[in-house]
C-alpha positions as CSV (number, residue, x, y, z in Angstrom):
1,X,0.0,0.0,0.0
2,X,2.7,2.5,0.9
3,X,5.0,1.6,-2.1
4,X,2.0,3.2,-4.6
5,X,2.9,6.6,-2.5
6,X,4.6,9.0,-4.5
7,X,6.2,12.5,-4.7
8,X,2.7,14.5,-5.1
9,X,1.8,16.8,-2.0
10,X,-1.1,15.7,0.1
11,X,-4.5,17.8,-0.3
12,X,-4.0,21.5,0.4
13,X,0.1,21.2,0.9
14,X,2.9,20.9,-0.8
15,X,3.8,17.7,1.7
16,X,5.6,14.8,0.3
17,X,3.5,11.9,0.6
18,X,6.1,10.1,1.8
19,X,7.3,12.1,4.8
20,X,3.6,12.2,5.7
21,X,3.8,8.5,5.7
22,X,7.0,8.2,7.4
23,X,5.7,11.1,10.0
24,X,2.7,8.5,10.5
25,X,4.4,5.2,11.1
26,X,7.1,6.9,13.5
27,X,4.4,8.2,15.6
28,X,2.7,4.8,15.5
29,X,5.8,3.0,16.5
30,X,7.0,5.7,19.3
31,X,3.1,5.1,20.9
32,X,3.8,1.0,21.0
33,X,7.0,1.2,22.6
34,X,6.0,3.5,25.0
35,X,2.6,1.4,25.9
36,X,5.1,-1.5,25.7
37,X,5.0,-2.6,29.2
38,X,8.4,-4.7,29.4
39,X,11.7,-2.7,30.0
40,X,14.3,-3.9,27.7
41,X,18.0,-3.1,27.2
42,X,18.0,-0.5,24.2
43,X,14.6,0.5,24.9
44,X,16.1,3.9,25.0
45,X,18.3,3.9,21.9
46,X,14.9,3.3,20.0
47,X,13.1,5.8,21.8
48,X,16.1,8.6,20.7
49,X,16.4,7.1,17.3
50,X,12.2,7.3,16.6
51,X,12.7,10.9,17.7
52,X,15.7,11.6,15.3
53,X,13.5,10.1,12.8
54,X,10.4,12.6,13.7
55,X,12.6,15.4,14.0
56,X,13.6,14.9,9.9
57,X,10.1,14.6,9.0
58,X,9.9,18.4,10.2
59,X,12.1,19.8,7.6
60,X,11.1,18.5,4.2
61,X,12.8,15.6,2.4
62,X,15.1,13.4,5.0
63,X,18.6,12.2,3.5
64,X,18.0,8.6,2.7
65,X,21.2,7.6,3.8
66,X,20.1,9.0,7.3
67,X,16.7,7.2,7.2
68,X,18.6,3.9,6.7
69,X,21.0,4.6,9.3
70,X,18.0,5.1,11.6
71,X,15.9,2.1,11.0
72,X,19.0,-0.1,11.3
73,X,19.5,0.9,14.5
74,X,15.7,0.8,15.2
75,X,15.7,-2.5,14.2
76,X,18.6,-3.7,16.4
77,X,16.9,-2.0,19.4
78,X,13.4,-3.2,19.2
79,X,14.1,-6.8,16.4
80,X,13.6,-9.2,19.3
81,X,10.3,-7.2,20.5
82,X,8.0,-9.5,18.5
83,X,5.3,-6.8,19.5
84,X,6.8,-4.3,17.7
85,X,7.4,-6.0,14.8
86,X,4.3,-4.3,13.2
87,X,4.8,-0.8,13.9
88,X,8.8,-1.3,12.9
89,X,7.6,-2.7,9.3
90,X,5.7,0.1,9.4
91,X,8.2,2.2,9.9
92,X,10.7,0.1,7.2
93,X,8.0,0.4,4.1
94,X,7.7,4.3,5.0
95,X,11.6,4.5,4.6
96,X,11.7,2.3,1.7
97,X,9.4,5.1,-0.3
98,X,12.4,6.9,-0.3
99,X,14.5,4.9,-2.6
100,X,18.1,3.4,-1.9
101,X,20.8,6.1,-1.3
102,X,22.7,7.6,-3.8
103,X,26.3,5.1,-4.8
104,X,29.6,6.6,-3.3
């Protein structure tokens, strides 16, 4: 569903569709972990990594590089959460609109 999300600005903005979607699935994500009851050792990394990840949604187009970074570390943070898996593949098809980043 996310993948048919292109670059056209959402009704009445000029807002990338895909930072809207990314902006959505971070914020879904940062509400599971923090109803997730269970403490677990990088529960915090993920928290400041979610919020580096809403904090580029503020300012237009995020560098995809960055996004990448993000998730990865996301993903090692939360990966063994099985009830977050959701919300983090979520989070994984809204950074995936994005593209690959550019070859160095």
């Amino acid at each position: 569903m996310l993948r048919s999300l292109g670059r056209r600005p959402v009704s009445g903005s000029d807002e990338d569709l895909r930072v809207a979607a990314l902006r959505t699935a971070v914020s879904r994500l940062r509400r599971e972990l923090a109803a997730h009851p269970a403490e677990f050792p990088d529960r915090g990394i993920a928290e400041d990594e979610l919020a580096a990840l809403a904090a580029m949604t503020v300012d237009g187009t995020p560098e995809v590089s960055r996004l990448r970074r993000s998730l990865l570390v996301i993903a090692g943070a939360i990966g063994s959460v099985s009830a977050l898996s959701g919300g983090l593949s979520k989070v994984r098809d809204a950074v995936d609109l994005f593209g690959e980043p550019p070859r160095r």
